[in-house]
N, C-alpha and C positions, 0 to 999 in steps of 0.2 A: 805775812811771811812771803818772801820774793822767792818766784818759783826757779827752779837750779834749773836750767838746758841741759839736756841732756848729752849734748855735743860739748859744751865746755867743760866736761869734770873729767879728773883724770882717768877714773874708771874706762870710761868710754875710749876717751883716748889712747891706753894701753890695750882695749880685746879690740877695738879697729887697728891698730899695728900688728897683733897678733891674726887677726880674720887676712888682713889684705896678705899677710905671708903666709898664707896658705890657699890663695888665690881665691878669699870669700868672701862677697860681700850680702852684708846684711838683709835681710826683707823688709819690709816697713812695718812689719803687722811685730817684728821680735824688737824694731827699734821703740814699737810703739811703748811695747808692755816693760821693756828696759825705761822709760822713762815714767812711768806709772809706780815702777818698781821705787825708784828716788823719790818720788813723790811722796811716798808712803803710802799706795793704795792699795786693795786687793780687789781681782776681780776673775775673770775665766776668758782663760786663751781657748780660743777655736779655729784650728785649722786642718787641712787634709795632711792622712798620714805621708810620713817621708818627708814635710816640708820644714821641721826646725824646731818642734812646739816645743821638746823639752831646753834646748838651749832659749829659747826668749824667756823662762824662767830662772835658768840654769844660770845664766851669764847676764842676766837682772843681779840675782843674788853676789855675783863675784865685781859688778862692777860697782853696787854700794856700797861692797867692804872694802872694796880701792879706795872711793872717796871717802869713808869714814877712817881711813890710814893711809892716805897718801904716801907717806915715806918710809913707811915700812911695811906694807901689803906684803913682801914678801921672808922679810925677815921671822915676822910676828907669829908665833905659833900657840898652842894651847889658849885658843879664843873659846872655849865653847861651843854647843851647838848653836849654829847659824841658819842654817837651810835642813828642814825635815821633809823627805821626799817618799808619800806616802803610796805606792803601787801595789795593784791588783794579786800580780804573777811575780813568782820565786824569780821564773826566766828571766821576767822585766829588770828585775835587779840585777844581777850580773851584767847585765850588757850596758844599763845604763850607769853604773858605776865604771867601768870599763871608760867608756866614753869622759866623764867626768875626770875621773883621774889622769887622761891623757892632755886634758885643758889645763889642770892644776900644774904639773909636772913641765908645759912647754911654758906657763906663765912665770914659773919658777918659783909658785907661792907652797907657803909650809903645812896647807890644809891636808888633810887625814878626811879620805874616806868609808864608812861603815856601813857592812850592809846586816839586818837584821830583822832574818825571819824562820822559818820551822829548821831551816839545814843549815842554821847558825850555828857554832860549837858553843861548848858550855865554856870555854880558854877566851874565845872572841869577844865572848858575852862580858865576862870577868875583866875584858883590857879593854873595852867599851866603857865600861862604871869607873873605871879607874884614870884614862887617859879620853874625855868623850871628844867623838869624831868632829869638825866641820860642817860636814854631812852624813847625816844616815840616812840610806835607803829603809823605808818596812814595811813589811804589810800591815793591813789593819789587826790582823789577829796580836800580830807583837808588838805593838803598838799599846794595845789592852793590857799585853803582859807588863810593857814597862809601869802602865800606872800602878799595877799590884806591887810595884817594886816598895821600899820605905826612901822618905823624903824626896820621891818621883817630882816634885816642883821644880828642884834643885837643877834637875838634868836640862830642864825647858825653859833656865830664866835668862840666858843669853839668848836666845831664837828667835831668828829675825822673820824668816819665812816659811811659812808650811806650803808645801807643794802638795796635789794631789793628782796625782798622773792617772792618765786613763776613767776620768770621772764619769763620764758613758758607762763604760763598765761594771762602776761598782750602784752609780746610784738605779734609784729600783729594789736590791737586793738588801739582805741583812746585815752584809760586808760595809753597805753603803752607809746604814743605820749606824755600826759601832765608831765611821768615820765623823759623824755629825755627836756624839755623844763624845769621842776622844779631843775635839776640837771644841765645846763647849768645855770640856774640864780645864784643858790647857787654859786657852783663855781667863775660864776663871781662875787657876790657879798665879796667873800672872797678873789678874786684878789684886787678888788676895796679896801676895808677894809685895804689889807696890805702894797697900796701904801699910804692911807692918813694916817692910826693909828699902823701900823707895827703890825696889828692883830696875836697871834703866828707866830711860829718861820716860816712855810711861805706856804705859799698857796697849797704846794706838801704837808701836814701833811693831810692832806685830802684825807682820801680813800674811793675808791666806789667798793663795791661784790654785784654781784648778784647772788641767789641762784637760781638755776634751775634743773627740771627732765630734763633726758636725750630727745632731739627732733632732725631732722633731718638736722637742719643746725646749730648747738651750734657753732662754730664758729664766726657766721652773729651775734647771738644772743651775745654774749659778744659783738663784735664791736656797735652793736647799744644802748647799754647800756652804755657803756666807750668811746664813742665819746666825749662828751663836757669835755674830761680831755684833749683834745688836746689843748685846753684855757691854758692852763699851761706846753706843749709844749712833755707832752705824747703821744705817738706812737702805735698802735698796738703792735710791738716788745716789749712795757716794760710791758704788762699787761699777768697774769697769769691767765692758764686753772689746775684747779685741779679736777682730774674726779677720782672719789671712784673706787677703783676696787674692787667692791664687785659684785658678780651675787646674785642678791635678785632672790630667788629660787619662782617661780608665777607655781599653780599647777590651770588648767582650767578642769572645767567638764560640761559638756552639761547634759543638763534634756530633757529628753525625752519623747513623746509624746507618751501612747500604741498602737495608731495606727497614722500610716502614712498621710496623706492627699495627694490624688493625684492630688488635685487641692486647690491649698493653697492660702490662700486670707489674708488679714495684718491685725490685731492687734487682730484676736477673740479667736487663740487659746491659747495666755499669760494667761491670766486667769483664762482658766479653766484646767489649770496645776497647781491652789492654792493645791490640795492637795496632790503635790509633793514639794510643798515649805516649808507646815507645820512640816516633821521629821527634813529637814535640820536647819528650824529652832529652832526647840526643843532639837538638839545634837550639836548645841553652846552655846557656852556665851551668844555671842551677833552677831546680823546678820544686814548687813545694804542691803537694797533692793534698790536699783539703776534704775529707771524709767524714761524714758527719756519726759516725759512730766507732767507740774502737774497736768493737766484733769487727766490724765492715776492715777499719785499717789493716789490722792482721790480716786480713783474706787478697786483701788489693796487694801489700807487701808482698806476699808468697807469688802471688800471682804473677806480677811486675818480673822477679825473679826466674819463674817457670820461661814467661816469654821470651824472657834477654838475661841469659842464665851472664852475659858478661858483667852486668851492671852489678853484680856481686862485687861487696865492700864498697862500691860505689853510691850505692841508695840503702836509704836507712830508715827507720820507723820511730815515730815519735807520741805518745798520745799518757794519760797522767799514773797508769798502771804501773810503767816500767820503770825500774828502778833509776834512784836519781845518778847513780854515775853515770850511765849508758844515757842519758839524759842532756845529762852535761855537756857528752864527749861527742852526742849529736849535733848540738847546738855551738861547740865550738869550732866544731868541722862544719857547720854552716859559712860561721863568720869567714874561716879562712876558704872558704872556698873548694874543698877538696871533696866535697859531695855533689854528686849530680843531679840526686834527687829523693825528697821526704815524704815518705807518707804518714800525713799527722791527721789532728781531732783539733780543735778548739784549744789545745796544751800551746799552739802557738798562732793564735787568732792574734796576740795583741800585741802594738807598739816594738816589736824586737826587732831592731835594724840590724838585719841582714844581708848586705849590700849583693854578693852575688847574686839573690832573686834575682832573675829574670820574669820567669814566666810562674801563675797560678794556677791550676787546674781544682775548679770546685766542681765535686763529683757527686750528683748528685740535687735534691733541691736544697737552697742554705736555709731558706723558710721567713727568712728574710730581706729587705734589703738593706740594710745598715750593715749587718751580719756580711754579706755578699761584698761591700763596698768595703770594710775592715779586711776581707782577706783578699781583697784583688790589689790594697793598698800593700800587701806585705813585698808585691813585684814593683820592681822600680822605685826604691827606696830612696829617692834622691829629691831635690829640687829638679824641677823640669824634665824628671826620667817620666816616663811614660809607664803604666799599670797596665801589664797585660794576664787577663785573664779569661782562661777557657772552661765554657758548662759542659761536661759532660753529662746526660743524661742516663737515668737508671728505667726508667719506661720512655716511652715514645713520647706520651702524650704530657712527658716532666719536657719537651720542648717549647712548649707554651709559655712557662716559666721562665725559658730564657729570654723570648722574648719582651715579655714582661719587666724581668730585670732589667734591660735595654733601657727600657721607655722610664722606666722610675728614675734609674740612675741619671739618666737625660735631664728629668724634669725635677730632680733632687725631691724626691716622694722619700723620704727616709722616718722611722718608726719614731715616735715617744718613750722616752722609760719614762715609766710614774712611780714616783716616787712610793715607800711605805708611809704610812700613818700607824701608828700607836701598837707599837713591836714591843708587850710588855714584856717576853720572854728575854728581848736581847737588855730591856733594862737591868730585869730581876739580875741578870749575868754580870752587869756594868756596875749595880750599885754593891757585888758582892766582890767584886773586882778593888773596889775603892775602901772596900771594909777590910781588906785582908793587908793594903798599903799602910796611910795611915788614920782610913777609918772618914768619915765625914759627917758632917751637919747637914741633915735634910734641908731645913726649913735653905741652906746656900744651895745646894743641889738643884734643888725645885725647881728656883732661880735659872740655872742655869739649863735644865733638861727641857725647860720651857721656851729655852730662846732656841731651838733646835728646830728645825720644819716638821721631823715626825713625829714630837711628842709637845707643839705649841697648843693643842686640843684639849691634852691630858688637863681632868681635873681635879679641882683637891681631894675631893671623895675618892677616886682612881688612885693618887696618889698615895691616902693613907691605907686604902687597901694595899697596897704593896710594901709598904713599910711594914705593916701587921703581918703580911706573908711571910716577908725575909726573917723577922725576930721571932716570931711566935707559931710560926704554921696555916694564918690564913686562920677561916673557920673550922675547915675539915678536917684541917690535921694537926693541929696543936695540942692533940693528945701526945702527939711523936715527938719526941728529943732533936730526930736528926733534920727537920726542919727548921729548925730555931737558930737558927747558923749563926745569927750576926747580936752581939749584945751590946745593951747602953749602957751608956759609962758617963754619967756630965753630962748629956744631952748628945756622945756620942757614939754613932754606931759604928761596929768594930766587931770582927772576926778574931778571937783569941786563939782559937781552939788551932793547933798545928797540921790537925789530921784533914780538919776539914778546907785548912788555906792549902794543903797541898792538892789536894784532891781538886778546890776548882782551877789553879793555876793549870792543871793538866787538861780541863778540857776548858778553855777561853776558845772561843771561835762560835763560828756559828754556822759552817759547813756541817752536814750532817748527813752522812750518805752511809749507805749499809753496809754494816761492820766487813772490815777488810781483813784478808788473809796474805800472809807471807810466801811469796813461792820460793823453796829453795832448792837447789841438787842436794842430793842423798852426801856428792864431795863438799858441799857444804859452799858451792856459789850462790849467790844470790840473783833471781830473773826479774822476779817484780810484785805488785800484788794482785788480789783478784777478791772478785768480792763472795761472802760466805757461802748466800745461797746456791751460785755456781759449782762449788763446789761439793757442797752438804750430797747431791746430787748423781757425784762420780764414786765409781766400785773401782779396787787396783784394776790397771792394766789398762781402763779407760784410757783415750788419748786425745791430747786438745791441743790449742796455737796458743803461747804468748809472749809477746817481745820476736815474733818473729822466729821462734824458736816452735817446734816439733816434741810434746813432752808426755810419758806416760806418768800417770798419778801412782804412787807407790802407796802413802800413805796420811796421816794427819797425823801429828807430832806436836805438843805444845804450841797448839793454836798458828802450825805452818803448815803449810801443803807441801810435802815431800816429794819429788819428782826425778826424773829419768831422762835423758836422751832418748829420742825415739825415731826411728826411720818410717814409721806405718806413714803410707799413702794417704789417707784417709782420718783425720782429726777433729774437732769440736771447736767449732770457735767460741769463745766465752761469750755472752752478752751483757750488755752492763745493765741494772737498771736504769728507766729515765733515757732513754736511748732516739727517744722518739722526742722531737723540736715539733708544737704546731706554726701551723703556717701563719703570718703575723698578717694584720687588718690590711694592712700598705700593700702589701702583696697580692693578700686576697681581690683586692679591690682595683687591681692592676689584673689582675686575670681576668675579670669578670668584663674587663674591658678587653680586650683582647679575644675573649668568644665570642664578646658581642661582636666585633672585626670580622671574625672568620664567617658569623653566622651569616652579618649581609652581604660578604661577601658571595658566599654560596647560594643565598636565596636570590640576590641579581645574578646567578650562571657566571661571574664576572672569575674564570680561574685563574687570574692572574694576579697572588696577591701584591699589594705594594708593599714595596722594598723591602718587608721581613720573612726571612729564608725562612723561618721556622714555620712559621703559616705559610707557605709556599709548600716543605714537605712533608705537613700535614694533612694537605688538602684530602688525600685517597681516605683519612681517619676522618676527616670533617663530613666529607659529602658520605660516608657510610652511614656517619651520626646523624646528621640530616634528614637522609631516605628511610632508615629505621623508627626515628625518633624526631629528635630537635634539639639545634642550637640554641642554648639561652642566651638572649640578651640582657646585658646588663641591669636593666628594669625588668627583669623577668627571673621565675623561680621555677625551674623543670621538674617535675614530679615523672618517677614512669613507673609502673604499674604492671608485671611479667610474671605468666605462668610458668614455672618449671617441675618436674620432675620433684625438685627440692620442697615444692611447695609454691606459695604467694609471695612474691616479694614487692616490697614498697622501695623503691630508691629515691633521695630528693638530692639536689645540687645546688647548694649554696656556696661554697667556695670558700667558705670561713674559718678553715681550722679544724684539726682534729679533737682539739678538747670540745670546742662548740657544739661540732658535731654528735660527738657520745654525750653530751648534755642534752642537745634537742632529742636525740633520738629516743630518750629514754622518757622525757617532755611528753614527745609525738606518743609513744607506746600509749602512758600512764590516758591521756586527754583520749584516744580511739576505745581503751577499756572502759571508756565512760560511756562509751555510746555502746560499746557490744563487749560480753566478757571472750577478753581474746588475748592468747599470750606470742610472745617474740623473742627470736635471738637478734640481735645487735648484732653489725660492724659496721665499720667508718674506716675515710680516708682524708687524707685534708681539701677533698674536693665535696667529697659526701657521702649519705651513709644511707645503712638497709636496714630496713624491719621485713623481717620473715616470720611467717606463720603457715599454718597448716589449713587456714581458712581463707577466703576473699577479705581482704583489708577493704572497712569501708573511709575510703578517703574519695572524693570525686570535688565539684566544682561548688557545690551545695555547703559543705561543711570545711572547706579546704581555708579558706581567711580565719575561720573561729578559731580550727585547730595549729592556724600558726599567728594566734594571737599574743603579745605582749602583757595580757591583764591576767592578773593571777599569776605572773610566772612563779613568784618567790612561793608561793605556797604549791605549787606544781611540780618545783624540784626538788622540792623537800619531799612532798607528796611521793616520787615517780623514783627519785635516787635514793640509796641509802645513804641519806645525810650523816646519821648518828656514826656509821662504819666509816666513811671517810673522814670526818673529822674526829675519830677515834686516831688513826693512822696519822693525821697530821698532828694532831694532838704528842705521836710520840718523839717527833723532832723537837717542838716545842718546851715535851719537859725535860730534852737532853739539852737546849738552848739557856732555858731558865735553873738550871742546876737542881731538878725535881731527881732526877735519876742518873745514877753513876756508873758510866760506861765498862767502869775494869781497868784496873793498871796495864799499863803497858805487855803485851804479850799474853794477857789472860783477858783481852776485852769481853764482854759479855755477848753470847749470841743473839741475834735477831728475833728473834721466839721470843727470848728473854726479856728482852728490851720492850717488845710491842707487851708482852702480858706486865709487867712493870706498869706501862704507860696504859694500857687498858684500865686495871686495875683503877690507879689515880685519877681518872676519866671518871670510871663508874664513880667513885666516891665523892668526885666534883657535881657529878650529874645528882647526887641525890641527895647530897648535905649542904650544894655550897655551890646553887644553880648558877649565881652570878660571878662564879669567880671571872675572873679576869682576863687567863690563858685557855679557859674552855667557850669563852664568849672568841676571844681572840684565834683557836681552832676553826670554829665555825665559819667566822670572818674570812679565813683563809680559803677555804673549801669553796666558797661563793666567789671570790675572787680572781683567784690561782686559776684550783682544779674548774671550775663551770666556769670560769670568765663571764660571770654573769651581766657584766654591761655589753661587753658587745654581744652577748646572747641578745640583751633587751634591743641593741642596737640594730640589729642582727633583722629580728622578727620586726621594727616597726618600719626599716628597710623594705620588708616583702607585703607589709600592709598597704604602701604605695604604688607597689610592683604587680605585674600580672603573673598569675598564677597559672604555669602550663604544665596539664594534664595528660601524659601520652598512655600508649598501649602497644609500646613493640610487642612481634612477632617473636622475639630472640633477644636475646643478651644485648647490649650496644658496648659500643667503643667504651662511652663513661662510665658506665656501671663494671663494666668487667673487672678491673681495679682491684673494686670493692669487694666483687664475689668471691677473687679470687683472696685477698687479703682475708673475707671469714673461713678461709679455708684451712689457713694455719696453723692451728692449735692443734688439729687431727691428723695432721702428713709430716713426713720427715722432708727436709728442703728435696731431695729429690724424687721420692713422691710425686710431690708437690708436683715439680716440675714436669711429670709424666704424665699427667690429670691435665694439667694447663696445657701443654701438647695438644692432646685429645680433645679437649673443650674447642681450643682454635681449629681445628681441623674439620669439627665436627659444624662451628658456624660459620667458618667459610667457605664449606662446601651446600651451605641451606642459604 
């Protein structure tokens, strides 16, 4: 077959008439994947945010349906679905349909765009099935629900391209899982199609891109995307990488503190750096403020306000509690430009081209650098604009980090997501998904869950356990009716039952966060949500922040939080669970470079650092560290060893993360109680963590390599943590994933107590009827993975088995440790307290 140029079909040559009048000309890397597109390939576009990625899909798609209708591309309407455009964020859809529709409408063609996902109406939904779009925008969750639709084949047998936007984002996750399971069914269902009805011309017209930022295994991340194209007997070899060669130019500037802290403690100095935020944002456009938690954004909001009482109606707050109109009406006063400036969470980390951005400010550490590089990309959203973004710091010694970010982002040091392996919760959910449509054939299924990257492992033993789960209860429970969900009929399986089809169609997803409450005014407006336990917690008259908003608790009402205006001074900021990001390998691994800098620099007297400011006004916190203590170098692991008042404390500095950390520390405890019966309290920060006791910790040079050995860890964490309790606890997401337990209709969800004795319950019974099931092997997996990170634990310690091991004995508290002391200090002080003690502490070591 003689391959088509892509320069000679009319496609091309009508969106080049349409590009040059509007003074655009193409990149190579979107000319590239426009001609990949005709080809009939699929493969994954990589390039830096702002530079085009979704249109070299977008306008691939539009110019292969110019040349397969030439002469009437624009006449021609009710085609079918053509392009399925599968995105992370609700956000992401609006704007990128937005966009889309304004290319349809200047080319003058008759496509209909659909967007469809949680805040779809049930009217939209109805003239979707009845007249189907063009393009639909969905998320993965709606996506799942279409298949539970009857005759769901039908909707996807015109479909030329699956798009998957933002695939960084989803893969790794469970969202990413039902992406690779939705795409394996299409497929097959278009194999299926084109042996009974000769559906197009043939099952290979089907292509799948995924769009993605650059990450540190794009490779992995294309194959686990394009795996279920091997169902049609493609190969790694035939699938295309088109990576932009553009360097989007990211300019980083650190805000600085007037004076130093030489004893730096987390989150109190972010804030009162508001009026070094107020010029930078008064010499943009528009400025989005990047918070990594939304307790923290309420408080920066308020704050911003207090300082520059004019920037009222001017700056707004964005983060996933508030309700969706206020939401909307942020987001669209983004686009037009009528806001000056946002303080958001992660609700708008991704892909939403915002063109007013000017300027970023990430406040705080991001914890990563991928993370960092995605939200400095949201400024200057253009080809050839320039990304500017500034770190603001919450301690002194989070400067370090800046300059770290610096050096990563220079030498493109950006993360991996790894992918999941054998998520049988989200199958049991996928194959109850396709029993409630029109039902399926395992032995075709198998087939096809198998060509998928996270379930290629599974085997038929795994496989018929789950079949015997879904119909019968498994072993442990097929005394129970309400387990037996799905029955056989001819060999197939199929959900009858009406109570139970409606029941899983309401919770398809696989988000699973702690039951949520409704806030309303008592006049019956609507604020946003908040979640249970927060509130379970407040007595009337209580008063807290949300949305920006000043609110006394009146009362609980039919599973809402009833609420008040309120003028008090003095409020509660909500905190979310899960609030806390650890610091990621890249990162870590970049600081430990960067102390080793400052260390030699200090040990050669040389105070002049080169060229980065931040170790420059660090030095009076370095050389303290130093004379007290000791800089670690990077081949080195600091231990320090301090009498107080408090007791014995043990500090170590590995630089790994805060899960790492509360993993070794508990490690460390359990391995020292071997040698002496002795007990500990725990804290950690993502630099490093304390064991306290009431005795001389015996750790020295003698026994220091055994007790941060590698050998034995797996039996040592299970040994030192409560395994059983946490993968109890994960255990309860899982059987909310796997449809084991049923959350509550709408407005009567079930409480958190409820849910966890539920899933405890189911646990215990797995644990002692039916050791092997599946989802309780599958909890545990998780717990080891997730919560302990237990590869770069192992990573972690054979790192420090090469490394020297330094032993100190300050006199007082040091720079590094304070952090941490202060941080185990929290659970006993109210935030100001807190801050009265920490006063006193500093006062008390800078004056010895």
């Amino acid at each position: 077959m003689t391959k088509v140029e892509l320069k000679n079909t009319k496609g091309f040559k009508v969106i080049s008439k349409w590009l040059a009048a509007k003074d655009f000309i193409p990149f190579s890397f979107q000319e590239e994947t426009w001609q990949h597109i005709i080809d009939n390939k699929s493969g994954l576009v990589n390039a830096p945010t702002g530079c085009g990625k979704t249109f070299s899909v977008f306008l691939g798609a539009i110019i292969s349906f110019i040349n397969s209708n030439p002469n009437n591309y624009q006449t021609k309407n009710k085609n079918g679905l053509q392009l399925l455009w599968i995105t992370p964020l609700r956000a992401l859809a609006k704007d990128i349909g937005r966009a889309m529709e304004e290319v349809i409408a200047e080319l003058g063609m008759n496509w209909k765009v659909g967007i469809r996902n949680g805040d779809t109406s049930l009217s939209d939904r109805a003239k979707q099935k009845r007249q189907i779009p063009e393009v639909l925008i969905i998320t993965p969750e709606s996506l799942h629900l279409l298949l539970a639709q009857k005759n769901y084949p039908d909707f996807f047998k015109t479909l030329k391209i699956i798009a998957v936007d933002e695939w960084h984002e989803l893969l790794g996750s469970k969202r990413g899982v039902q992406v690779e399971l939705a795409l394996s069914r299409i497929i097959g269902s278009r194999r299926d199609g084109s042996k009974q009805t000769n559906i197009g011309k043939s099952i290979s017209d089907l292509n799948v891109w995924g769009i993605s930022a650059t990450i540190g295994n794009l490779e992995q991340a294309q194959e686990v995307l394009l795996s279920p194209l091997s169902q049609v007997g493609l190969k790694k070899k035939d699938f295309k990488t088109v990576t932009a060669a553009i360097d989007k130019r990211i300019e980083i500037e650190s805000i600085f503190p007037d004076e130093i802290e030489k004893y730096p403690w987390a989150g109190h100095l972010g804030i009162r750096l508001v009026e070094k935020v107020i010029p930078i944002i008064m010499k943009s456009r528009t400025t989005l403020i990047f918070i990594n938690t939304r307790g923290m954004s309420e408080m920066w909001y308020q704050a911003l306000l207090n300082a520059s009482p004019e920037l009222a109606g001017a700056i707004a707050l964005h983060h996933g509690s508030i309700e969706q109109d206020l939401r909307f009406w942020v987001e669209e006063n983004l686009h037009s430009g009528k806001l000056k400036a946002v303080v958001c969470t992660a609700s708008l980390d991704l892909g939403v081209d915002f063109r007013p951005v000017e300027t970023v400010i990430q406040v705080g550490s991001p914890k990563g650098v991928a993370r960092f590089l995605q939200r400095a990309g949201r400024s200057g959203h253009g080809p050839g604009e320039v990304s500017k973004i500034y770190f603001l710091p919450t301690h002194s010694l989070e400067l370090i980090e800046a300059a770290a970010l610096k050096e990563a982002t220079e030498n493109k040091l950006i993360e991996s997501r790894e992918p999941r392996i054998l998520c049988y919760d989200v199958l049991i959910q996928y194959l109850s998904t396709l029993a409630i449509s029109d039902g399926f054939y395992p032995e075709e299924i198998y087939k096809e869950i198998k060509s998928t990257f996270c379930y290629r492992e599974i085997t038929e033993d795994e496989w018929q356990q789950i079949l015997h789960f879904i119909t019968f209860g498994g072993i442990a429970l097929q005394q129970y009716d309400d387990y037996k969900k799905i029955e056989i009929e001819n060999g197939l399986y199929k959900i009858n039952s009406r109570r139970i089809a409606m029941r899983h169609r309401m919770h398809i997803g696989t988000i699973v966060s702690d039951p949520m409450m409704k806030v309303k005014f008592m006049s019956g407006g609507f604020v946003g949500v908040i979640e249970e336990w927060f509130i379970a917690g407040m007595k009337p008259g209580d008063v807290f922040t949300l949305a920006g908003r000043t609110l006394e608790f009146v009362m609980i009402k039919d599973m809402t939080c009833i609420v008040k205006k309120s003028n008090a001074k003095k409020s509660r900021i909500p905190s979310w669970q899960g609030g806390r990001m650890p610091l990621s390998a890249n990162l870590g691994f970049m600081l430990r470079k960067k102390f080793d800098e400052a260390g030699l620099e200090i040990e050669n007297d040389k105070l002049r650092f080169k060229k980065e400011e931040e170790l420059e006004i660090l030095k009076p916190l370095f050389e303290l560290q130093e004379y007290l203590s000791h800089i670690p170098k990077k081949n080195e692991l600091l231990i320090e060893q301090i009498e107080t008042k408090d007791g014995f404390h043990l500090f170590v500095f590995p630089f790994e993360g805060r899960l790492v950390h509360e993993a070794m520390a508990a490690v460390l405890a359990y391995r020292i109680s071997r040698i002496t019966p002795i007990t500990f309290s725990f804290a950690m920060n993502d630099y490093g963590f304390e064991l306290l006791s009431d005795q001389a910790i015996p750790v020295d040079d003698s026994n220091a390599y055994e007790l941060f050995s590698p050998e034995n860890l797996l039996e040592d964490i299970q040994r030192s943590l409560n395994s059983v309790e946490m993968a109890k606890r994960k255990f309860r997401d899982i059987a909310v994933i796997g449809g084991l337990i049923f959350q509550g209709f709408p407005g009567e969800q079930k409480k958190a107590r409820h849910l966890q004795s539920s899933a405890s319950l189911l646990f215990n019974v797995f644990s002692e009827y039916e050791p092997q099931n599946l989802l309780l092997r599958q909890a545990y997996n998780e717990v080891m993975e997730q919560q302990m990170e237990e590869q770069r634990l192992r990573d972690m310690l054979e790192r420090i088995q090469k490394s020297k091991i330094v032993i100190t004995y300050p006199r007082r508290l040091t720079p590094f440790c304070f952090p941490i002391k202060v941080d185990s200090m929290r659970e006993d002080l109210s935030s100001e307290k807190l801050e009265d003690r920490v006063k006193k502490m500093q006062l008390q070591l800078n004056s010895s």
